[in-house]
N, C-alpha and C positions, 0 to 999 in steps of 0.2 A: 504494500500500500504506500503511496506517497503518504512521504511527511507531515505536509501543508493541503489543503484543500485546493480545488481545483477541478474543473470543468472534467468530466468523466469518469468521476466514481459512480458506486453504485446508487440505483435509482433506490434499493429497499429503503427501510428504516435505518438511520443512522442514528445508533446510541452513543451521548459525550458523557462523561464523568468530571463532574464540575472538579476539578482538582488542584491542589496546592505541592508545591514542590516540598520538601522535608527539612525545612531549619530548625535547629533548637530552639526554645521560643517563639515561636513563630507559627506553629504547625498541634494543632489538636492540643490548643492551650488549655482548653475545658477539662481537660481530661490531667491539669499539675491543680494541686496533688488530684487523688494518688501519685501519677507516676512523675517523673522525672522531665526538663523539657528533655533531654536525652531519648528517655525512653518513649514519649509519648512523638516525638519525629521518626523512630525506630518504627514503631507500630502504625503510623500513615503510609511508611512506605509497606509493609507487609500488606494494610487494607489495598492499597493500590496496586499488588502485586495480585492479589485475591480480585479483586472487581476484573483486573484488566483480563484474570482467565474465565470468572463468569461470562467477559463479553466474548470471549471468542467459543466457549462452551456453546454460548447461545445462538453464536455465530453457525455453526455448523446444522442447527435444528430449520434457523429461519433467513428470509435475507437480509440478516441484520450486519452494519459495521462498525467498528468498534473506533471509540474516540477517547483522547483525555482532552478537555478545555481546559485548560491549562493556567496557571499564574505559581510566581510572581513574573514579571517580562522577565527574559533573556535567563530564563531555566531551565530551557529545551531542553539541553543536557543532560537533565539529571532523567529526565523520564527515558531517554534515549538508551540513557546507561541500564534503568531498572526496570522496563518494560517489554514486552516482544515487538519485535518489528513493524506485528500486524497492528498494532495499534496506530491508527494518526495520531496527530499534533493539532491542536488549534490552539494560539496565544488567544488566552481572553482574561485581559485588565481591564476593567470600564471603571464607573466610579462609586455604583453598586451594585449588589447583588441581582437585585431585576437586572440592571443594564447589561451584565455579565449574562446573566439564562438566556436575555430577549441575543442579545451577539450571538453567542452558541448557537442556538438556534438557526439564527438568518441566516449564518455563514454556509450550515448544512443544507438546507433548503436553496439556496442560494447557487451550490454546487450540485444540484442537478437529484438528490435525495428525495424521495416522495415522502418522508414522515423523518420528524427527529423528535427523539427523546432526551429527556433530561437525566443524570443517575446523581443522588449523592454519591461521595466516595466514604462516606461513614457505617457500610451495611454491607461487610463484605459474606457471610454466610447468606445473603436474601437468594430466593431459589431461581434457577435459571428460568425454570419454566413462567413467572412473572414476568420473565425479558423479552420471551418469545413468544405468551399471551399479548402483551401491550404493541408488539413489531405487527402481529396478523391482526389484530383488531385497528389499527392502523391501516392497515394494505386494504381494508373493504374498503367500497366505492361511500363517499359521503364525510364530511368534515365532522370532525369529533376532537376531542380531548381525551386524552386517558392518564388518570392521576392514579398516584402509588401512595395512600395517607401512614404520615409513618406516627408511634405512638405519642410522641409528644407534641400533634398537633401540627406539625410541617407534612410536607412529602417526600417522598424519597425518590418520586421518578414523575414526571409531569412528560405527555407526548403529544405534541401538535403535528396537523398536515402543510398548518400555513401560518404566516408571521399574525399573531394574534397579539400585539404590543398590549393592550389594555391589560393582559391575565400578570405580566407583571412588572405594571406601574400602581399606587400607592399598596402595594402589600408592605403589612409590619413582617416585615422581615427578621428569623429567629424566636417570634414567640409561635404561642400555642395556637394563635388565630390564623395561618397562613393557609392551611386545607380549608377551613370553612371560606374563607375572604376569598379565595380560589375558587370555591364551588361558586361562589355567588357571582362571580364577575364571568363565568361560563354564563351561568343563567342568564345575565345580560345581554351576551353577545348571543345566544339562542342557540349553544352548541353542547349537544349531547356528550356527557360522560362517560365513559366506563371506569368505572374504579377496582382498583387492582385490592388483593387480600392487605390489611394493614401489616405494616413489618415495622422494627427498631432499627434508630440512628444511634451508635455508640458517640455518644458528646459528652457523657457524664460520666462520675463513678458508679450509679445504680447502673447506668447501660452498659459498663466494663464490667461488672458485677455478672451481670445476663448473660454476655456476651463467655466470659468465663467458661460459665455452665455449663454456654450450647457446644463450647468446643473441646473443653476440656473433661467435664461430669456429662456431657452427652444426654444435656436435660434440652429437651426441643423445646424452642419458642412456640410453634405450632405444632397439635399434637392429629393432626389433622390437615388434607392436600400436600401441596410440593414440598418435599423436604431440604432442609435449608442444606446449600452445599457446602463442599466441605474446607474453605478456606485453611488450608494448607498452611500457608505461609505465616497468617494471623496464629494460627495455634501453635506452632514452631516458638515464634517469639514468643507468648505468653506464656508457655509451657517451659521452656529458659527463664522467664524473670519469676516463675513461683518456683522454680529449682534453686535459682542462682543469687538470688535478692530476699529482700524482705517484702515482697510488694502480699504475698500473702498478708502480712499482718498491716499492712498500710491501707487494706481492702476488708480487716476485719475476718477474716479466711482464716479458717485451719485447714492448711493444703493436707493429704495424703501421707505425703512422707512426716511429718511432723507427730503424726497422731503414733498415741502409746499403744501397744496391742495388749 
């Protein structure tokens, strides 16, 4: 796949991953404490390592292609070094967050793509089959939205066929109100939803708490449809800092090895 966008990729759905390059400080600050800014740019780059192989997972089921939208500027590199080939590149620095999804977006549309998707990079266990529902409910004939509510009131994946600027201009962005203020501004514009099963954004300690569970106690978020995949690379490193750290007891955890038999 080319790098940069460009006139002749594919016509399917293109999925971007709103994505941040991995500085200390800088990179899934929500998440210090618990962890470290070390460790919490350690574990962005492992979600991102884990999403970029759900997209190409999904890639293979539907005609989906896979994207990082990218920031901060001039950090191509670092995704180049820690990504597969197949993934493109889109720089997207705006001046907020709508500005950044609505860019993403146009740029894909823009290059020739019949539908683009949005993904956080925070939900790297969410099931492929969600990727490749929202790509083929896409592909029908007729303008829609397809939204992914994630539990703290955001979404984790929003997909349009066409530039709909309105879905995000005045959203509060970051709190609990963004899935509903999004439903409503569809309503406005007279375009049909389909809304994807709700899934977690790891931003917090409870959601690294969760997130634990599902990878390492093998306790499912949903007990019930697609089961969440199996991010590899996310449970590697976490499965290293409850070995090799104290993050067990910064988390409140009594890891496995620790308990008296």
């Amino acid at each position: 796949m080319q790098d940069k966008l460009g006139k002749g990729t594919s016509t399917g759905c293109a999925i971007a991953v709103m994505a941040k390059a991995s500085t200390p400080g800088c990179t899934k600050t929500r998440l210090v404490p618990p962890l470290s800014y070390e460790e919490a740019a350690d574990l962005n780059t492992a979600f991102l390592r884990d999403v970029a192989d759900n997209l190409l997972a999904a890639s293979a089921l539907a005609d989906i292609t896979g994207w990082m939208a990218y920031a901060p500027a001039g950090s191509e590199a670092f995704f180049k070094e820690h990504l597969p080939a197949a993934i493109g590149l889109i720089e997207t620095v705006k001046p907020d967050f709508g500005a950044c999804l609505l860019h993403a977006a146009s740029s894909l549309l823009d290059a020739g793509h019949g539908a683009a998707c949005l993904l956080n990079s925070d939900s790297p266990t969410l099931p492929v089959g969600y990727l490749v529902t929202a790509a083929t409910a896409l592909a029908a004939p007729g303008d829609r939205v397809v939204l992914g509510p994630a539990t703290d009131g955001g979404y984790y994946l929003i997909g349009i066929k066409r530039r709909h600027r309105g879905l995000f201009e005045n959203v509060e962005w970051s709190t609990e109100r963004v899935f509903r203020q999004t439903l409503a501004k569809c309503a406005e514009l007279g375009l049909p939803v389909l809304e994807l099963p709700t899934w977690y954004d790891v931003d917090d300690a409870d959601a690294l708490r969760m997130l634990i569970g599902e990878v390492i106690d093998g306790k499912r978020f949903r007990t019930f449809g697609s089961r969440a995949t199996p991010a590899g690379a996310t449970r590697r490193i976490l499965s290293s800092l409850l070995e090799t750290s104290d993050l067990a007891r910064r988390l409140g955890r009594v890891h496995p090895s620790s308990r008296v038999a």
